[in-house]
PLY file of the C-alpha trace (Angstrom):
ply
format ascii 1.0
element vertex 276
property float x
property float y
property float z
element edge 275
property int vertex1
property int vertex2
end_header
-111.62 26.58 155.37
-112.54 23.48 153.43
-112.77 21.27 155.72
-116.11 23.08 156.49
-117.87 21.35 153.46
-121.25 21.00 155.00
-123.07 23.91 155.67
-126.18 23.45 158.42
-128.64 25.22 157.80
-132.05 25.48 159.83
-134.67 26.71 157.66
-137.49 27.93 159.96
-134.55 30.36 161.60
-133.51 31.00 158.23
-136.94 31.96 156.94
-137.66 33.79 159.98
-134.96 36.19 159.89
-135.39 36.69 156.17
-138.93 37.31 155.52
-138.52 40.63 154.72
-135.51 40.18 151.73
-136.06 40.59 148.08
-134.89 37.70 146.04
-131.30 39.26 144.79
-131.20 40.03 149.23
-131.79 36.69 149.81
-129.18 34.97 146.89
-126.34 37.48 148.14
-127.12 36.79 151.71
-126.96 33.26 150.93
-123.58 33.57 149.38
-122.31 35.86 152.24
-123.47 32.43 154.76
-121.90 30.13 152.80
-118.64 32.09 152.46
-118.85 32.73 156.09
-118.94 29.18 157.19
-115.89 28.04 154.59
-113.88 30.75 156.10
-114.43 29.19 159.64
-117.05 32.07 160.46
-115.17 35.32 159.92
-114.65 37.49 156.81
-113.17 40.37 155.51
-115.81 43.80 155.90
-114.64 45.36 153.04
-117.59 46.11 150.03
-115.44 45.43 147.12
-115.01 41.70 148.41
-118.36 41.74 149.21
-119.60 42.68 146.22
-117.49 40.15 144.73
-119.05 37.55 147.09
-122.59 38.64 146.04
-121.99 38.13 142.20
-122.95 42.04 141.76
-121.18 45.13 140.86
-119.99 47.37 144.15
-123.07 49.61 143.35
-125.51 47.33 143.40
-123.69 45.64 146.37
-124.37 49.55 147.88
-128.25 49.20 147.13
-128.82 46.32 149.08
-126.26 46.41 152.01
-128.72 48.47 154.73
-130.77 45.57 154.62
-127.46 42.47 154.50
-125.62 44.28 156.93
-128.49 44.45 159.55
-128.55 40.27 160.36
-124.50 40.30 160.07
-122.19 41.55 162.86
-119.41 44.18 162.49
-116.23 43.96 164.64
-112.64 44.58 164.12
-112.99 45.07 160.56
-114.51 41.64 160.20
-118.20 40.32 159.42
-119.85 37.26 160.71
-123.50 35.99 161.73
-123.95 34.86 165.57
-125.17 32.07 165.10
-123.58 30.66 162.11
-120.24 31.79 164.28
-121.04 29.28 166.91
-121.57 26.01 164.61
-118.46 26.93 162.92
-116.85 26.82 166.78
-118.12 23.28 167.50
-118.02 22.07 164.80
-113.93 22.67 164.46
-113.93 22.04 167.83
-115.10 18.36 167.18
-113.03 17.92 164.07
-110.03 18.85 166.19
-110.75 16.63 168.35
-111.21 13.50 166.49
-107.47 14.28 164.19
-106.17 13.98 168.24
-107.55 10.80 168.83
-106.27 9.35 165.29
-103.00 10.38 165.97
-103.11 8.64 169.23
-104.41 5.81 167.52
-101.96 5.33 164.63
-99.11 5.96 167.63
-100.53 3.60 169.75
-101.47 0.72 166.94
-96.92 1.46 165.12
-95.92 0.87 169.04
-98.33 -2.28 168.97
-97.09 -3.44 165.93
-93.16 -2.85 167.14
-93.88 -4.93 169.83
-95.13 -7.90 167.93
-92.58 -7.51 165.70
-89.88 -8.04 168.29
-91.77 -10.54 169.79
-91.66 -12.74 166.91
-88.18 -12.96 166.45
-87.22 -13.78 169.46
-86.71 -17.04 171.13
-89.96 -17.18 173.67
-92.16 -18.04 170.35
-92.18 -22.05 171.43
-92.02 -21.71 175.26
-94.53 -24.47 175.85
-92.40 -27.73 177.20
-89.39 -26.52 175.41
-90.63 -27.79 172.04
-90.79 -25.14 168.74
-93.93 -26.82 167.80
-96.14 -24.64 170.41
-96.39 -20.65 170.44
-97.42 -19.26 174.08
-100.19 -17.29 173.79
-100.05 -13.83 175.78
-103.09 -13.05 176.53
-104.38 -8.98 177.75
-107.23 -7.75 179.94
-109.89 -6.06 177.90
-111.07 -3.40 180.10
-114.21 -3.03 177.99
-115.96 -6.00 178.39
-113.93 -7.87 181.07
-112.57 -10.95 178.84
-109.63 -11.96 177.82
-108.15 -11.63 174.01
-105.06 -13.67 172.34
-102.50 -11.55 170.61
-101.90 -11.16 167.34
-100.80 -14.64 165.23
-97.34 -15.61 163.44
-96.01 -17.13 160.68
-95.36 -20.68 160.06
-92.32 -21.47 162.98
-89.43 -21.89 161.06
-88.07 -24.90 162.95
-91.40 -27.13 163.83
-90.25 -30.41 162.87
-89.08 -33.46 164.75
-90.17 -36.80 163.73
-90.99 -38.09 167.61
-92.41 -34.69 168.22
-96.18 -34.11 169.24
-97.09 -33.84 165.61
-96.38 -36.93 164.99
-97.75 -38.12 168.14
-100.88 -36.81 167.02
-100.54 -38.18 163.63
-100.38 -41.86 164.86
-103.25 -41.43 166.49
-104.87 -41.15 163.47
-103.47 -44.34 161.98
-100.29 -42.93 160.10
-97.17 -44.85 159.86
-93.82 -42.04 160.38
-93.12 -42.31 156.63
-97.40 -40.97 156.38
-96.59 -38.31 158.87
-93.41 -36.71 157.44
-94.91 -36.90 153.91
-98.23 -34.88 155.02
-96.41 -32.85 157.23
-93.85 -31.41 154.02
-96.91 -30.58 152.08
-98.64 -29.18 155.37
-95.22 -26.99 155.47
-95.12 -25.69 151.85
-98.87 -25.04 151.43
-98.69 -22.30 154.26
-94.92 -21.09 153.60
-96.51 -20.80 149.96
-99.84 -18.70 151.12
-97.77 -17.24 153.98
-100.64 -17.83 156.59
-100.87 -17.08 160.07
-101.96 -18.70 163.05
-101.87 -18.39 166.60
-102.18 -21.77 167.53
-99.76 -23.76 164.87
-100.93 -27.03 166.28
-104.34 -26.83 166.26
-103.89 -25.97 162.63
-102.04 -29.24 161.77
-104.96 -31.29 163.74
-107.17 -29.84 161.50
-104.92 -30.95 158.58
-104.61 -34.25 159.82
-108.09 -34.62 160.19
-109.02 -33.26 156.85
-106.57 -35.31 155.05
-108.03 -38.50 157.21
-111.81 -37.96 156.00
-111.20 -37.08 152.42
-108.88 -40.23 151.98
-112.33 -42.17 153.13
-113.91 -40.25 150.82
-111.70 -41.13 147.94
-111.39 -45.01 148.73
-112.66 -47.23 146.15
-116.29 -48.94 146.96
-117.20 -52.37 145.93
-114.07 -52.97 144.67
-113.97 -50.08 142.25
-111.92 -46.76 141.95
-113.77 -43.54 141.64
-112.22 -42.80 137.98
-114.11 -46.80 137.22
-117.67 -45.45 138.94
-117.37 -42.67 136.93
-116.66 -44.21 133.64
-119.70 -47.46 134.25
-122.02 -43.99 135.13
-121.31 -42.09 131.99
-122.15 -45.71 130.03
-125.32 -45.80 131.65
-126.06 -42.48 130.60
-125.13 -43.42 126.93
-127.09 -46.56 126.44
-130.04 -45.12 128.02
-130.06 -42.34 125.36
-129.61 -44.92 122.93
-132.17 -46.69 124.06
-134.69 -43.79 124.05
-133.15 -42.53 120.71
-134.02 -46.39 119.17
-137.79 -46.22 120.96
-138.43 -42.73 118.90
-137.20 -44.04 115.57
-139.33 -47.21 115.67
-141.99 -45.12 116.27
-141.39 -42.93 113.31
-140.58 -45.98 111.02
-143.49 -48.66 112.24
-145.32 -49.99 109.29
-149.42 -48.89 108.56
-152.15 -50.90 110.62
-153.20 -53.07 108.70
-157.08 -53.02 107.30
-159.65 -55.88 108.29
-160.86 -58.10 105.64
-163.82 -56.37 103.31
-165.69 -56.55 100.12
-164.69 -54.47 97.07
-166.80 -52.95 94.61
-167.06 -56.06 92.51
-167.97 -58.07 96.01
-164.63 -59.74 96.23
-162.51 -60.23 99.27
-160.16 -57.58 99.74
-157.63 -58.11 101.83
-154.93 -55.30 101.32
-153.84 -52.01 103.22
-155.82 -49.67 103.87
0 1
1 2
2 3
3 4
4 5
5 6
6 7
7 8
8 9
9 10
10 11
11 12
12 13
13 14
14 15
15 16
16 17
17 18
18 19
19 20
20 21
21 22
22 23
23 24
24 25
25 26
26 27
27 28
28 29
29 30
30 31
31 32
32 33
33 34
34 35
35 36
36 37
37 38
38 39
39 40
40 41
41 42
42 43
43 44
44 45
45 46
46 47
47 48
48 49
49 50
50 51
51 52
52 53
53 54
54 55
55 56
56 57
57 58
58 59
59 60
60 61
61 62
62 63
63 64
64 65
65 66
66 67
67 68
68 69
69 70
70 71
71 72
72 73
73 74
74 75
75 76
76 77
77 78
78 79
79 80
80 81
81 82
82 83
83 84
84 85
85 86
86 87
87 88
88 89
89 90
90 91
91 92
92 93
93 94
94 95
95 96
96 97
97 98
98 99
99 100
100 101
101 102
102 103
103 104
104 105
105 106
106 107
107 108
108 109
109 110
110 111
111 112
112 113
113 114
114 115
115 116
116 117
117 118
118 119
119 120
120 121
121 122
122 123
123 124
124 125
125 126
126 127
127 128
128 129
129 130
130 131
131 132
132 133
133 134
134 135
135 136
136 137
137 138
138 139
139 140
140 141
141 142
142 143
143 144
144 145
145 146
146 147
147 148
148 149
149 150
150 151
151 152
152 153
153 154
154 155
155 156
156 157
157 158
158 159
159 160
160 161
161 162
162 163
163 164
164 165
165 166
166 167
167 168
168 169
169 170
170 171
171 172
172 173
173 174
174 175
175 176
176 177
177 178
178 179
179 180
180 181
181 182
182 183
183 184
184 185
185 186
186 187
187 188
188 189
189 190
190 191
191 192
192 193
193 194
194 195
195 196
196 197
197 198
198 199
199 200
200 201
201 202
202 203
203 204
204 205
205 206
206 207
207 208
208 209
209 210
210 211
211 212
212 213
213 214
214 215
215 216
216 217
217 218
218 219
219 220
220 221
221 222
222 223
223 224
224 225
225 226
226 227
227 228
228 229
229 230
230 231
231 232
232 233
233 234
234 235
235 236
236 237
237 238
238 239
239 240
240 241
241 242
242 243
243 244
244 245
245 246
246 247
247 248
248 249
249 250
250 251
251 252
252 253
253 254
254 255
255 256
256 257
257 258
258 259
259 260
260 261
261 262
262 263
263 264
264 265
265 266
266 267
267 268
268 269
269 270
270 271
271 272
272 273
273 274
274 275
């Protein structure tokens, strides 16, 4: 069987039971294990397949088979090794096991998923005073822990808007004027249509765009009098003349006329007066 990739193999039993093997005894042995174990633990007692098996013609399979044959077991016309037989058992045993339980699972998580489904179209998605804005969270016991998890979240409500709704209650709150409100709210609409986001709590998320939108606009207001682009523009001139300025110290420096010498005598003891 294939699925049997990974062969165990305990090396002190191993070693003990084959102390006495040859080195060709011990690399057809090997392969007989090995071929054993993909097979799910039986195979076929026939010598020309074992020979076959061993990588060795039927009469050298012949020579060494007294000596195989003694650690394998013989029934029904089929060979196996105890206790190579009984890892192959549990070990399907457990692989059997866990397909089940994925095949529960995937069951379990389509009917999960056909629920929400249904549950989004229909008209209990804004239950919460009547208004579309608001999605009633159903909430589940989690017999695990012993808490309490939301469901699953849903796409941007397809009617959400009223202009004296609790949005916009919430918006004034913040200082908007109604024409403020309905202008953030259309870009708050086609940003998640666009990214097709979910959320479980569609109000909470427009608080937090609201909020956002109130701290950034403090963020972009002009200070002293000035816009951000004009900050921007007297910073970059700063930077400019202060490389020109440091560009006009290094040329002086390379450009500064000689120090002039003191007054001395010449050869012919008059005043000299020039450059050194």
């Amino acid at each position: 069987m294939s699925t049997l990739d990974v062969f165990p193999l305990e090396t002190s039993a191993y070693l003990g039971d084959t102390q006495h093997l040859t080195l060709p005894q011990h690399g057809a042995y090997f392969l007989i294990l090995i071929t054993m174990w993909r097979a799910g633990g039986w195979i076929d007692d026939d010598d020309c397949k074992l020979a076959r098996i061993c990588k060795t013609t039927p009469l050298g399979w012949r020579k060494m088979a007294p000596v195989i044959r003694a650690l394998l077991v013989s029934q029904d016309g089929k060979l196996t090794q105890k206790r190579l037989l009984k890892d192959a058992e549990i070990t399907l045993a457990r692989m059997k096991k866990c397909t089940l339980a994925g095949s529960l699972g995937g069951k379990a998580k389509a009917l999960k998923n056909k629920e929400t489904d249904v549950a989004t179209a229909s008209d209990s998605l804004f239950p919460v005073e009547n208004h579309p804005m608001y999605k009633e969270v159903s909430k589940k016991e989690d017999s695990t822990v012993g808490r309490k998890r939301t469901s699953a979240s849903v796409r941007f409500p397809q009617e959400w808007i009223e202009p004296d709704g609790p949005a916009f209650e919430f918006a004034r709150t913040r200082g908007w004027d109604d024409l403020k409100s309905r202008t953030e709210f259309e870009r708050f609409h086609r940003h998640h249509i666009g990214k097709a986001t979910k959320w479980a709590r569609w109000d909470l998320a427009w608080h937090t765009w609201v909020d956002n939108e109130v701290k950034w606009a403090a963020q972009r207001a002009p200070r002293n009098g000035s816009t951000i682009k004009d900050q921007r523009a007297q910073r970059n001139a700063d930077i400019e003349r202060a490389l020109d300025e440091a560009i006009l110290r290094e040329r002086t420096k390379i450009h500064a006329p000689p120090v002039p010498a003191l007054p001395g005598l010449d050869k012919d003891g008059r005043v000299n007066g020039g450059y050194r």
